[in-house]
C-alpha positions as CSV (number, residue, x, y, z in Angstrom):
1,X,85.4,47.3,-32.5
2,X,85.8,43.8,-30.7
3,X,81.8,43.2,-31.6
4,X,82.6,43.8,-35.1
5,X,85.4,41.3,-35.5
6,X,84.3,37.6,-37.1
7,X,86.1,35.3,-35.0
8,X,84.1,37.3,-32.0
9,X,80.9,37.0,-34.1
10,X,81.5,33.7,-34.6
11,X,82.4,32.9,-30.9
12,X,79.1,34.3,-30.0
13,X,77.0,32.3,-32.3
14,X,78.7,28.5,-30.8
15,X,77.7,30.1,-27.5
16,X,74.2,30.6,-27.9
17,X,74.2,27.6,-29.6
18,X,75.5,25.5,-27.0
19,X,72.9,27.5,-24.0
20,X,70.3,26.8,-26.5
21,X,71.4,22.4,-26.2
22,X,71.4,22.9,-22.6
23,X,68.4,25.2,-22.0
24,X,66.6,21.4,-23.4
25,X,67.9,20.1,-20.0
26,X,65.1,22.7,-18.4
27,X,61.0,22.8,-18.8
28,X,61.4,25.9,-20.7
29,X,63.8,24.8,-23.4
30,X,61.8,21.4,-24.4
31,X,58.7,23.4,-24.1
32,X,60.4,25.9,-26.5
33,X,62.6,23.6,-28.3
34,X,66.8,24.2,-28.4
35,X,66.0,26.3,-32.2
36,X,63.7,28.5,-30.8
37,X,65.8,29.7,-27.4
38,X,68.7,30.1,-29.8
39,X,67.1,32.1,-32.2
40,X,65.7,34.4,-29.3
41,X,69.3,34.7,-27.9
42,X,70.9,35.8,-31.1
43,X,67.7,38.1,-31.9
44,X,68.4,39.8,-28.4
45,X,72.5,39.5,-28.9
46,X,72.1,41.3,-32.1
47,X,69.9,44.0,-30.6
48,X,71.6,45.0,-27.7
49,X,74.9,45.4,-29.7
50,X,76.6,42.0,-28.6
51,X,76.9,41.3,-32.0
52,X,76.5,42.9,-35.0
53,X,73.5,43.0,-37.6
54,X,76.1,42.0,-40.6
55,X,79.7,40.4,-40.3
56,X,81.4,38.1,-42.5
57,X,80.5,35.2,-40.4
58,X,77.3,35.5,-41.4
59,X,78.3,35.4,-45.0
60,X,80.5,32.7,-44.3
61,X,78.0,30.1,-42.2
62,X,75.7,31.0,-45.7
63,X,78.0,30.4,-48.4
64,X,80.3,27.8,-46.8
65,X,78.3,26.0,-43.8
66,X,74.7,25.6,-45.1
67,X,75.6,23.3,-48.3
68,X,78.0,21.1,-46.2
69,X,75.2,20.4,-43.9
70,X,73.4,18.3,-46.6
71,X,75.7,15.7,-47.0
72,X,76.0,15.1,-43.1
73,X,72.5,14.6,-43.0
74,X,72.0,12.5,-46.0
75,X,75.1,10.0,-45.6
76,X,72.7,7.7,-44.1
77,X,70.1,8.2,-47.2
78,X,70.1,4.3,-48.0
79,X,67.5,4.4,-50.3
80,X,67.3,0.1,-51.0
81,X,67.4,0.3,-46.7
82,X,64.0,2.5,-46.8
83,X,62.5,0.0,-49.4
84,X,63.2,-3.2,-47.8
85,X,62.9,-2.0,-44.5
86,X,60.2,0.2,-44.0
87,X,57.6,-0.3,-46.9
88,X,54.5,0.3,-45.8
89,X,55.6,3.1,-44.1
90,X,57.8,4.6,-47.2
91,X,54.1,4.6,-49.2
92,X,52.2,6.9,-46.1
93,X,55.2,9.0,-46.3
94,X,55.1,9.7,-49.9
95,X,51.4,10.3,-48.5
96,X,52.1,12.9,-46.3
97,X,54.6,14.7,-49.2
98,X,51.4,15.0,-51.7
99,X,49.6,16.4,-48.9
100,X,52.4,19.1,-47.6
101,X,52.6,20.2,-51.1
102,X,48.4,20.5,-51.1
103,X,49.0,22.4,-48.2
104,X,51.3,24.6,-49.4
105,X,49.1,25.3,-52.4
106,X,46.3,26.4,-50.5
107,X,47.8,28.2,-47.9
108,X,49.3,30.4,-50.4
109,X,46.1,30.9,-52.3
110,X,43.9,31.5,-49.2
111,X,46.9,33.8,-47.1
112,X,48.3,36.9,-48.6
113,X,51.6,36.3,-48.1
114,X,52.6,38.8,-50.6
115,X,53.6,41.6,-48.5
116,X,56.1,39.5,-45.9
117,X,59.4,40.1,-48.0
118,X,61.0,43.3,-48.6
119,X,62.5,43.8,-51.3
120,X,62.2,43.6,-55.9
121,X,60.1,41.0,-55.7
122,X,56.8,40.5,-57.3
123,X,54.1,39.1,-55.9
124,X,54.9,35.6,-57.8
125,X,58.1,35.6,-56.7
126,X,57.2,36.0,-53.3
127,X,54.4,33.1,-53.1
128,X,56.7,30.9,-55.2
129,X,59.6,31.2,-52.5
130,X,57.8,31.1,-49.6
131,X,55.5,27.8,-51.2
132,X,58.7,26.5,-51.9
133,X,60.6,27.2,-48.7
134,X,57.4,25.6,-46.0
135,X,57.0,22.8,-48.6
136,X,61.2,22.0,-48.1
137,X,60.3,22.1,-44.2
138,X,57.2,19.9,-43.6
139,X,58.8,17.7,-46.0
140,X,62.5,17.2,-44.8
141,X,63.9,19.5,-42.2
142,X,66.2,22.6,-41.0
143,X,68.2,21.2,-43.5
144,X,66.0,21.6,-46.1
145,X,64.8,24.4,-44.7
146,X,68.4,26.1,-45.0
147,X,69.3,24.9,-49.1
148,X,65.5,26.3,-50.0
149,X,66.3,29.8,-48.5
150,X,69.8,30.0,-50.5
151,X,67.7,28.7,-53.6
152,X,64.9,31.4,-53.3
153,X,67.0,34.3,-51.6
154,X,64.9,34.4,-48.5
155,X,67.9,33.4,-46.6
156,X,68.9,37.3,-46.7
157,X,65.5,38.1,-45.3
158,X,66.5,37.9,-41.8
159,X,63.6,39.4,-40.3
160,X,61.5,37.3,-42.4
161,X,63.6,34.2,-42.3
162,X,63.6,34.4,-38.4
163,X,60.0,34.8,-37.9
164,X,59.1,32.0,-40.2
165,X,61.5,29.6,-38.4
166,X,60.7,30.8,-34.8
167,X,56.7,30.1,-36.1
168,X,57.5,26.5,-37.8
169,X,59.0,25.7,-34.3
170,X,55.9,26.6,-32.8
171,X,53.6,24.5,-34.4
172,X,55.9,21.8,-34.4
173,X,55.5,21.5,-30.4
174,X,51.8,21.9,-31.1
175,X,51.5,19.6,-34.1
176,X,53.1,17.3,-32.0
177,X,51.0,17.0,-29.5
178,X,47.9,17.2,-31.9
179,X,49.4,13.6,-33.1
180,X,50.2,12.3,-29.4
181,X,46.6,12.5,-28.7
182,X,44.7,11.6,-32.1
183,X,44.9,7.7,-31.5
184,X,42.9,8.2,-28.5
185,X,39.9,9.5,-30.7
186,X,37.9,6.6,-30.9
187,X,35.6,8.2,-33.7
188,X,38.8,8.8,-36.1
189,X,40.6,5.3,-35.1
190,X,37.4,3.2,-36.1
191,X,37.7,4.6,-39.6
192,X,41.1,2.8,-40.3
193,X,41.9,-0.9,-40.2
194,X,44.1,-2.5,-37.4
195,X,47.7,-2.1,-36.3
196,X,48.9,-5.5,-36.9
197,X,52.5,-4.9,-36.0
198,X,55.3,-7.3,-37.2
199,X,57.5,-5.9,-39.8
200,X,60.3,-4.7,-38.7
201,X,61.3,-4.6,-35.2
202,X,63.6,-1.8,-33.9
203,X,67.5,-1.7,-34.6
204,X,69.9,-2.0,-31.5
205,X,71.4,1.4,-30.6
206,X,74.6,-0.8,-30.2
207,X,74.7,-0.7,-34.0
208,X,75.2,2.9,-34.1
209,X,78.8,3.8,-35.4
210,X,80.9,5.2,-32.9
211,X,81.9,8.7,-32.6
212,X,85.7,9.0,-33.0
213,X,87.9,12.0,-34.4
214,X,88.8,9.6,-37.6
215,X,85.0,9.3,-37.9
216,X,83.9,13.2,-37.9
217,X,87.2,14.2,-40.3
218,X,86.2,11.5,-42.7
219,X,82.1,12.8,-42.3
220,X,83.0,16.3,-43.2
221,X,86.1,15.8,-45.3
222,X,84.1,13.5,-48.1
223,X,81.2,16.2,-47.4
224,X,83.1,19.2,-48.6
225,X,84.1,16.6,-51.5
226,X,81.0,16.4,-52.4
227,X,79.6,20.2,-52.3
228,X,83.0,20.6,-54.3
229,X,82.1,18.1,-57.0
230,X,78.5,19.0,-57.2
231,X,79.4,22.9,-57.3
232,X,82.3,21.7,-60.4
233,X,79.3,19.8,-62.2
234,X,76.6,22.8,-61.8
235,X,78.9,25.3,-63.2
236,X,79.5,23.2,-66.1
237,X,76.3,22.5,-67.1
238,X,75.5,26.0,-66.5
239,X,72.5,24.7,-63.1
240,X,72.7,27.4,-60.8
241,X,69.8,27.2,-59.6
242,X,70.1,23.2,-58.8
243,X,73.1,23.5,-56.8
244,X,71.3,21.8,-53.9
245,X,69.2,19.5,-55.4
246,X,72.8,17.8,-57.0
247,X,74.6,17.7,-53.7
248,X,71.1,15.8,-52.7
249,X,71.1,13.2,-55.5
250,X,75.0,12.6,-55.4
251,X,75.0,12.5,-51.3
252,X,71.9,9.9,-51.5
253,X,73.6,8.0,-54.3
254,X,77.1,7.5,-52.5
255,X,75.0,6.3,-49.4
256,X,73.0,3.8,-51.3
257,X,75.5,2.3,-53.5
258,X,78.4,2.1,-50.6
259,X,76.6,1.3,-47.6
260,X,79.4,0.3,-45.9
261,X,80.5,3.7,-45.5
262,X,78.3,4.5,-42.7
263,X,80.3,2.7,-40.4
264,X,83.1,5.1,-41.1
265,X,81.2,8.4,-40.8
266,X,80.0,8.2,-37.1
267,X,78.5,11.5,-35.6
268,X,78.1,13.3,-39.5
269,X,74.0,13.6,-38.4
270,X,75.4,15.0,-35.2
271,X,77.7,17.4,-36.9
272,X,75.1,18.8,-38.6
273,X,72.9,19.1,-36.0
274,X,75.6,21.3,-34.7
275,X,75.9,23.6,-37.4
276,X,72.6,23.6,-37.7
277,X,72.5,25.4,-35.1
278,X,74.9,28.3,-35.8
279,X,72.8,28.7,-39.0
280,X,70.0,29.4,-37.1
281,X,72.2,32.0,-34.9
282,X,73.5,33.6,-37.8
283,X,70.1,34.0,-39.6
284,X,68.3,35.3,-36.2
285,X,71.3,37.5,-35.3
286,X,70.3,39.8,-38.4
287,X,66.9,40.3,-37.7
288,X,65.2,43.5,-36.3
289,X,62.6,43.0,-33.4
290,X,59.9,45.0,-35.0
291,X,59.9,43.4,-37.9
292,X,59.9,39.6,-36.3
293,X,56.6,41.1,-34.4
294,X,54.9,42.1,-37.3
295,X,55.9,39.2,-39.7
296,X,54.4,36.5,-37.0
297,X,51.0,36.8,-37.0
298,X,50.5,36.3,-40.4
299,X,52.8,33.3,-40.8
300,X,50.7,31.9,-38.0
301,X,47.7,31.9,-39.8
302,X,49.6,30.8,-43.1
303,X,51.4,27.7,-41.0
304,X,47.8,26.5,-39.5
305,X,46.7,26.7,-42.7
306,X,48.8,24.8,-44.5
307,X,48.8,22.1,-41.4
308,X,45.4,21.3,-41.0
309,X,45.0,21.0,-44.9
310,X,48.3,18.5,-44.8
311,X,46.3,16.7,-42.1
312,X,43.5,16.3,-43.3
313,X,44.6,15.1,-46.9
314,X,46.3,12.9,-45.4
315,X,44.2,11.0,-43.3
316,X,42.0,10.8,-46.4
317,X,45.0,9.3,-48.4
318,X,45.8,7.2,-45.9
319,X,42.1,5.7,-45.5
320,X,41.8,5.4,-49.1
321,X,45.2,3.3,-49.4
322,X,44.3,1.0,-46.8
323,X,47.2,2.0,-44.4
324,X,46.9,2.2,-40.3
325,X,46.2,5.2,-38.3
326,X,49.9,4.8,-36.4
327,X,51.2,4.7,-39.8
328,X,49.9,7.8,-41.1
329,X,51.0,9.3,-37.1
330,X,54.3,8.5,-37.7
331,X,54.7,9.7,-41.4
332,X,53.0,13.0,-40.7
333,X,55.6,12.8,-37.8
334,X,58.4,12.3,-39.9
335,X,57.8,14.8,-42.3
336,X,56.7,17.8,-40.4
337,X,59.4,17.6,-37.2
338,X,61.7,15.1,-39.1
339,X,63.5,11.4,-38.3
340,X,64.3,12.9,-34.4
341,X,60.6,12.8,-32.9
342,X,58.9,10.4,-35.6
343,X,60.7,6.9,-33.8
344,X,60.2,9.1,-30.2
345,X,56.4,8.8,-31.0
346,X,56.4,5.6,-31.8
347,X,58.5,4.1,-29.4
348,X,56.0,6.0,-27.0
349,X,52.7,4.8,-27.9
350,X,53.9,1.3,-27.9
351,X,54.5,0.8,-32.3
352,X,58.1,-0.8,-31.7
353,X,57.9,-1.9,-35.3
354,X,57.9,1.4,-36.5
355,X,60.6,3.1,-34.3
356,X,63.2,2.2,-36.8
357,X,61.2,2.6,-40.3
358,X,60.5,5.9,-38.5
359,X,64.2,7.0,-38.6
360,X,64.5,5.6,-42.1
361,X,61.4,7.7,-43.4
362,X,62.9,10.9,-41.8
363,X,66.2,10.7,-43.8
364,X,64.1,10.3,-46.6
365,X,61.9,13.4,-46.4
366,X,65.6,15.3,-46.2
367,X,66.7,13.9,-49.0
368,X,63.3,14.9,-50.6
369,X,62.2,18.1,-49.2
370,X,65.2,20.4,-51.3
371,X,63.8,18.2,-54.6
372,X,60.3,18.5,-54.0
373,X,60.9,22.2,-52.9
374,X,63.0,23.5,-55.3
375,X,60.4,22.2,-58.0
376,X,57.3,23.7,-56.4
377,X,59.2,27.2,-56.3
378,X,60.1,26.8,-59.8
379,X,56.8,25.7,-61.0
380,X,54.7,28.2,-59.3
381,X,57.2,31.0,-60.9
């Protein structure tokens, strides 16, 4: 049958992706957000039999897709950049990391989450993955998001794996919000010193390297290079399990020792935004209604959980280190909806100087989320 044949499959999934980039041109899709309407799409694709629940697209966007998406979001991972650049705001960040992982920690304790994943798992397996797997998210991004589900197998949990994302995109549109309006609560802003500004002002978008054929074959050809040379090390020192976590260091080390690179690889953050996006398809596409519906509820209360405690330690932190209220904003920004929204914010409210150490702090929580997550999930086995 036609609906069983990958290269139909795998037409299907660009085409919801590219109604779910469009859909953001209407109310609906930026209420919703572009990953939510695509993962409704391929949930209701799947279900009426447009596609099917398994194909070897699937297989292919996991095994082959998800680790090249690393590298095209980590070739701007100047690490020396984030230090010079954006100090201050590099310290609230590493803030807001300590606090998703406290969140994390508690969420799991106070939530049984034990029952959400089918499958020979025991209960400390289960926690462990899905610590591991929020933790990656609210620290980095989809990205993240995707190497933590390989890592931990949830990946193949497509009922659970879409519930959990079409939730985290929930709360991301109302954690948002939650941060647009906290600097008008004059109670809260009196406890924290004064936004002095300065630093460093915002980098011209004429600086952004253009977008040229050379520059997307030369993004995803020295990509694959690298998934190839990290997969060559991890089999020979025997570091299955790391896989991810290599790409991550060797990606962040190319783009802070050869800086000059970045010029060349114009639209890799797009690219991956892209196939992104046919991750999400092809994780949604195998789910089953029902169990989506049942899974929800509880990852609700699990995600507010986790997000208030993350909050709250934060603003703590933050208070106790002496840093501003917009600083903290903007890190919490950055790490639980990533480097798109965090300069959006900031640019909004009026903080120009942190537009651009908003960006910077954003790659950084992708190039930590898989470490940071891959440590908790092997830690709390």
């Amino acid at each position: 049958m036609a609906v069983n044949n990958p290269v139909w499959v795998m037409a299907i999934l660009f085409v919801l992706s590219a109604i779910g980039f469009l859909s953001e041109k209407t109310r609906l899709g930026r209420t919703l957000t572009s990953t939510v309407i695509v993962i409704l799409l391929a949930i209701v694709a799947a279900n009426i039999g447009l596609v099917p629940h398994d194909s070897a697209a699937y297989d292919f966007v996991f095994s082959y897709v998800v680790p090249v998406i690393i590298p095209l979001f980590l070739l701007k991972a100047n690490l020396r950049q984030m230090i010079t650049e954006a100090s201050r705001l590099s310290g609230a960040f590493l803030l807001a990391t300590v606090a998703t992982v406290i969140g994390v920690l508690v969420a799991i304790t106070v939530v049984d989450v034990s029952h959400l994943v089918v499958g020979e798992r025991s209960v400390q397996e289960t926690q462990a993955a899905i610590a591991g797997l929020f933790a990656s998210t609210y620290i980095g991004g989809s990205v993240n998001y995707a190497a933590l589900g390989e890592v931990t197998g949830l990946i193949r949990e497509a009922s659970f794996f879409s519930a959990a994302t079409a939730v985290d995109n929930l709360y991301s549109a109302l954690y948002l919000s939650v941060l647009a309006i906290l600097p008008a609560w004059r109670w809260l802003a009196q406890r924290f010193g004064p936004d002095h500004g300065g630093g460093v002002a915002d980098l011209a978008t004429d600086n952004k390297p253009s977008v040229t054929a050379q520059s997307l074959t030369y993004a995803l050809g020295l990509s694959l290079l690298i998934v190839a040379c990290s997969d060559a090390l991890v089999a020979w020192l025997e570091w299955s399990m790391y896989r991810y976590a290599v790409i991550t260091i060797i990606t962040v080390a190319i783009a802070t020792f050869f800086p000059s690179l970045e010029a060349k690889l114009g639209g890799s953050f797009e690219l991956g935004v892209a196939l992104s996006m046919i991750f999400f398809a092809s994780i949604a596409a195998g789910a089953n209604v029902q169990a989506v519906v049942t899974l929800a509820p509880i990852l609700i209360v699990f995600t507010g959980v986790l997000l208030l405690v993350h909050g709250l330690c934060l603003l703590v932190l933050g208070r106790l280190f002496k840093l501003t209220l917009p600083e903290l904003i903007v890190a919490s920004n950055a790490a639980v909806l990533g480097a798109t929204t965090a300069p959006a914010l900031a640019a909004a409210k009026g903080w120009q100087h942190l537009v651009t150490p908003g960006v910077l702090v954003g790659v950084l929580g992708y190039a930590l989320g898989t470490l940071v997550g891959t440590a908790l999930y092997q830690w709390l086995l």
